[in-house]
C-alpha positions as CSV (number, residue, x, y, z in Angstrom):
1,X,-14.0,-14.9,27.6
2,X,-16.2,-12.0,27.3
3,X,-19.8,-12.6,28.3
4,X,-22.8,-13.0,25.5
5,X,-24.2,-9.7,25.1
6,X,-21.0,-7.8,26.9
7,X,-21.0,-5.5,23.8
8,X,-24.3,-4.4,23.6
9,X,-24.5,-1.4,25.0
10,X,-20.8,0.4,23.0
11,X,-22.5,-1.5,20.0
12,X,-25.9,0.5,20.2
13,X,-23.2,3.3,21.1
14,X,-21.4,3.0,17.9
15,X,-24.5,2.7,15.7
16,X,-25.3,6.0,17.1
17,X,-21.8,7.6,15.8
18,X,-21.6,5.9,12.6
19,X,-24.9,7.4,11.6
20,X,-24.4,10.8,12.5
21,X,-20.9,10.5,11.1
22,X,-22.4,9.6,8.0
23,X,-25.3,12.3,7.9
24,X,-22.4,14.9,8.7
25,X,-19.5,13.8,6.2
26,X,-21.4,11.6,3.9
27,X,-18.9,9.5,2.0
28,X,-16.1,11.9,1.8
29,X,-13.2,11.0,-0.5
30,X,-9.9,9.7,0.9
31,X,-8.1,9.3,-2.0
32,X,-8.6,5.6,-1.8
33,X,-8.8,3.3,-5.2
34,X,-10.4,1.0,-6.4
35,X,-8.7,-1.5,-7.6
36,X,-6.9,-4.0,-4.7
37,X,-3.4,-3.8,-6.3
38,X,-3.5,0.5,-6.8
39,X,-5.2,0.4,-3.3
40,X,-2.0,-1.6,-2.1
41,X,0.4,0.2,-3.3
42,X,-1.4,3.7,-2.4
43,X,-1.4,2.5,1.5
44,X,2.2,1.6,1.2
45,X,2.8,5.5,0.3
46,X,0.0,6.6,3.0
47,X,2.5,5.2,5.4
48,X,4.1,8.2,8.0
49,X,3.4,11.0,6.0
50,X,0.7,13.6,5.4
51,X,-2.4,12.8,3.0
52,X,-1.4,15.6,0.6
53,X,2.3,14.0,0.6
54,X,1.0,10.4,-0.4
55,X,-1.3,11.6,-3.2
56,X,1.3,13.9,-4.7
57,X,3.8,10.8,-4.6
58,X,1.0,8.5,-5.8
59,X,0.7,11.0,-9.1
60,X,4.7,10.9,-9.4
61,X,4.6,7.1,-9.4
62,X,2.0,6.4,-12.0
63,X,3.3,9.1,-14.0
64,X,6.9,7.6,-14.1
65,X,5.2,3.7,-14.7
66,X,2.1,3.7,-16.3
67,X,2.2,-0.2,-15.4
68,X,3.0,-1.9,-12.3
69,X,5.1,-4.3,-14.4
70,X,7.3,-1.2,-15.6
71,X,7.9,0.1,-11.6
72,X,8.5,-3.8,-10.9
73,X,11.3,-3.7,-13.8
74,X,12.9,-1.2,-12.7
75,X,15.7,0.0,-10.3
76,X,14.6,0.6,-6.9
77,X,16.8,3.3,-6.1
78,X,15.1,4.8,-8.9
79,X,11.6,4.1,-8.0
80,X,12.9,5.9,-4.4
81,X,13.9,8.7,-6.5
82,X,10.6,9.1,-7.3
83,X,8.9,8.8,-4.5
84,X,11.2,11.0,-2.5
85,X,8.7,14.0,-1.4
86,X,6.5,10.9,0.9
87,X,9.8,10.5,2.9
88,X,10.9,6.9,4.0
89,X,11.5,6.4,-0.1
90,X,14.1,3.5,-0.1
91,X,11.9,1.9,2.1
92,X,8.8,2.2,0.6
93,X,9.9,1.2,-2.9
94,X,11.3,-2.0,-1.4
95,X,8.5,-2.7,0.0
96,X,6.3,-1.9,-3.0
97,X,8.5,-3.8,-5.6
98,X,9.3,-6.8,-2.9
99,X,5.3,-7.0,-3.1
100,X,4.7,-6.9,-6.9
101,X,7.3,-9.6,-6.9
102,X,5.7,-11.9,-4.5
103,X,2.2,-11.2,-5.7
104,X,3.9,-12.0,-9.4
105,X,5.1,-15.3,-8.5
106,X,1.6,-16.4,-6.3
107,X,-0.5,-15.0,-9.0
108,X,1.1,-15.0,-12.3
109,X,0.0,-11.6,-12.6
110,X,0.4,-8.4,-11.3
111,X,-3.2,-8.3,-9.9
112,X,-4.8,-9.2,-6.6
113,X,-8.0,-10.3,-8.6
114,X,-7.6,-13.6,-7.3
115,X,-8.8,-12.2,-3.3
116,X,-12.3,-12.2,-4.5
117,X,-12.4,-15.7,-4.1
118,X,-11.0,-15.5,-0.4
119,X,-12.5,-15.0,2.9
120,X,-11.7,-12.2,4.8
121,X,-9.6,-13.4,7.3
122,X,-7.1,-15.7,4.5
123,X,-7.1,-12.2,2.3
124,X,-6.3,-10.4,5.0
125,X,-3.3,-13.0,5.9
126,X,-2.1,-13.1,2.6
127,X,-2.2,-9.0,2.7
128,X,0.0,-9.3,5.8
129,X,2.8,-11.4,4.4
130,X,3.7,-8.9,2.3
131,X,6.4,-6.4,3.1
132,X,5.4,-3.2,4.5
133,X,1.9,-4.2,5.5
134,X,0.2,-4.5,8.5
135,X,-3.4,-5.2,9.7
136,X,-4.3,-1.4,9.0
137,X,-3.4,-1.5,5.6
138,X,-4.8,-5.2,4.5
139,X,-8.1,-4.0,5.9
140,X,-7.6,-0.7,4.1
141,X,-7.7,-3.2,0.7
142,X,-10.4,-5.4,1.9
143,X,-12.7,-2.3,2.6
144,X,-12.0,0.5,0.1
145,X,-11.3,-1.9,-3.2
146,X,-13.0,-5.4,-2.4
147,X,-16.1,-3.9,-0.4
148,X,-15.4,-6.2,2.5
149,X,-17.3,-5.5,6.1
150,X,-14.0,-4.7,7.6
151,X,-12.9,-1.9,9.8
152,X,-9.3,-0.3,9.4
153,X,-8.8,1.2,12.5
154,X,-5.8,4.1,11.9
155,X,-4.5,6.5,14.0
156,X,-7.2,9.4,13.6
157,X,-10.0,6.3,14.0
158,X,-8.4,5.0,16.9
159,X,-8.1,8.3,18.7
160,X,-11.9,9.2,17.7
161,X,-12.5,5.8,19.0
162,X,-10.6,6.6,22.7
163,X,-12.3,9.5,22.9
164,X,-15.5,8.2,22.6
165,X,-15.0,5.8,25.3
166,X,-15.6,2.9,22.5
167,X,-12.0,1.6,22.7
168,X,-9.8,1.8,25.7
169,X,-6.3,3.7,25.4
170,X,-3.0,1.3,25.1
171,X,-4.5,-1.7,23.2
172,X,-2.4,-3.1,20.0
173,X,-3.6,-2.8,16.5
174,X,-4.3,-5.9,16.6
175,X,-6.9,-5.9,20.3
176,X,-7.8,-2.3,18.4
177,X,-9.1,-4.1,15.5
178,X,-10.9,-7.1,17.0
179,X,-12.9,-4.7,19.4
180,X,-13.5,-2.1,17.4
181,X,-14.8,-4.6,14.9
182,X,-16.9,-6.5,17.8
183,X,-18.2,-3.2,18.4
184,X,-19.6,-1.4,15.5
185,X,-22.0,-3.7,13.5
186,X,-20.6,-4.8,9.8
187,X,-22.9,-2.5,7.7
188,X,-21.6,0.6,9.4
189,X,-17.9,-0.5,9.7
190,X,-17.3,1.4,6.3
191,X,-19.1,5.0,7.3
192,X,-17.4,5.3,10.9
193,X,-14.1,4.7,9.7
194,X,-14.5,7.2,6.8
195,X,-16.3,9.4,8.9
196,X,-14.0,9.2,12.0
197,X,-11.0,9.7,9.6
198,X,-12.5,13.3,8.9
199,X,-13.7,13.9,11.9
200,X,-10.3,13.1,13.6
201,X,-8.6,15.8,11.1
202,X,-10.4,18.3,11.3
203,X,-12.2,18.2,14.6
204,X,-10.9,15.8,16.9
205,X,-7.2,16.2,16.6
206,X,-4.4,15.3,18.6
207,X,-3.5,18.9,20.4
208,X,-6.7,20.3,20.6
209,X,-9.7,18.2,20.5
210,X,-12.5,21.2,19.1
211,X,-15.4,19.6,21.7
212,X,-17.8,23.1,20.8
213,X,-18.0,22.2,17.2
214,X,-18.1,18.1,17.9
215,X,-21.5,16.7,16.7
216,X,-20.5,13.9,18.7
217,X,-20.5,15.4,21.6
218,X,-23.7,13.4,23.3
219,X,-22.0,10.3,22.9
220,X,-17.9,11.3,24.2
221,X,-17.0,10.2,27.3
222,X,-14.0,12.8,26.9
223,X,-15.8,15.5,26.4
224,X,-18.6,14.3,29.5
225,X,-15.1,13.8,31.8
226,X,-12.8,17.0,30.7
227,X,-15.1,19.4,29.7
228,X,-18.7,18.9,31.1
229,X,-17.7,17.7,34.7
230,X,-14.1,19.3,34.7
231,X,-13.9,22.2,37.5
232,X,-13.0,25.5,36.4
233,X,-11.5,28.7,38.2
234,X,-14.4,31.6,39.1
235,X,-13.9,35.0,40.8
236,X,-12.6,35.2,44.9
237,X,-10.9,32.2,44.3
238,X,-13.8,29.5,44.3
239,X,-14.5,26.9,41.7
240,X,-17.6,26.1,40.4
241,X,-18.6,23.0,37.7
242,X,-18.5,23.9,34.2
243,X,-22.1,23.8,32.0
244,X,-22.2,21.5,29.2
């Protein structure tokens, strides 16, 4: 069992981040929405593809079923049809009508209205049990469309995270979201994942982290280790430490 107070130090750490995340991306616009059951279906579309790709399908799909009770009527292979440019179509329109079906039959609706009146962690469950999503996504919904001081920690937030030395490499989604969430206090949960989405695009990528333009470069333990303290090559063969 961790220790009272084990956190403290990543958590004044990640305070740090979040707010100059925030004063350098603001709130930037993901493409998120804001009601639950759009939100849910949007993540299911977000899943293995580009950004561009799942907005693009997004627009096919409400264009094609101005209701979620039309896309739930009709033929999945058609709803794939639609959906074809995010790739993994036949799966995500199973997943997507599977859900509207469930959410149907708990509801008597096609809304998710009714997770207002949950906690976070029975929402969240109930988000799970649904085909296609996973802790990522359910927080994805409690965060973007029911406000909830969650953290959805994807791939560009987990890398960020790594990087940072705020999250150690080769934990689960599931260790990745209870530390990141023990971590960075509740009211800035929602600007360091926005902000560490952004920043994970477009500076701190996968190939070639850009470490001169980071504005979170104070705070990085991989930019301290690999670029601050790494040795580097000089004339007549000796090495001397690099300058920050």
């Amino acid at each position: 069992m961790q220790k009272e107070g084990a956190h403290q130090p990543l958590q004044a750490k990640a305070v740090e981040v979040a707010r100059r995340l925030e004063s350098t991306y603001a709130t930037p616009d993901l493409g998120n929405k804001a009601d639950p059951l759009d939100e849910l279906v949007y993540i299911a579309l977000t899943r293995q593809t580009h950004e561009k790709n799942a907005q693009r399908t997004w627009n096919s799909l409400i264009t094609a079923y101005p209701t979620w009770g039309m896309l739930l009527d009709a033929p999945e292979q058609e709803v794939a049809s639609v959906i074809k440019d995010g790739g993994f179509s036949r799966q995500k329109a199973r997943w997507i009508k599977q859900s509207l079906k469930i959410i149907k039959e708990r509801n008597g609706s096609l809304s998710l209205d009714f997770l207002d009146e949950l906690g976070d962690e029975e929402a969240e469950r109930f988000l799970c049990s649904l085909p296609g999503i996973n802790v990522k996504s359910a927080k994805c919904v409690l965060m973007y469309s029911l406000e909830r001081d969650v953290l959805p920690v994807d791939t560009h937030v987990k890398r960020v995270s790594e990087r940072l030395g705020l999250l150690e490499a080769g934990f689960t989604s599931k260790r990745a979201h209870e530390r990141l969430e023990a971590v960075v206090p509740p009211r800035y949960r929602f600007a360091y994942h926005v902000g560490a989405v952004v920043h994970g695009r477009q500076v701190c990528t996968v190939a070639a982290p850009r470490c001169s333009h980071c504005v979170l470069r104070q705070w990085c333990s991989y930019y301290h280790t690999n670029i601050v303290a790494a040795p580097r090559e000089v004339e007549h063969g000796g090495r001397q430490r690099a300058q920050p």
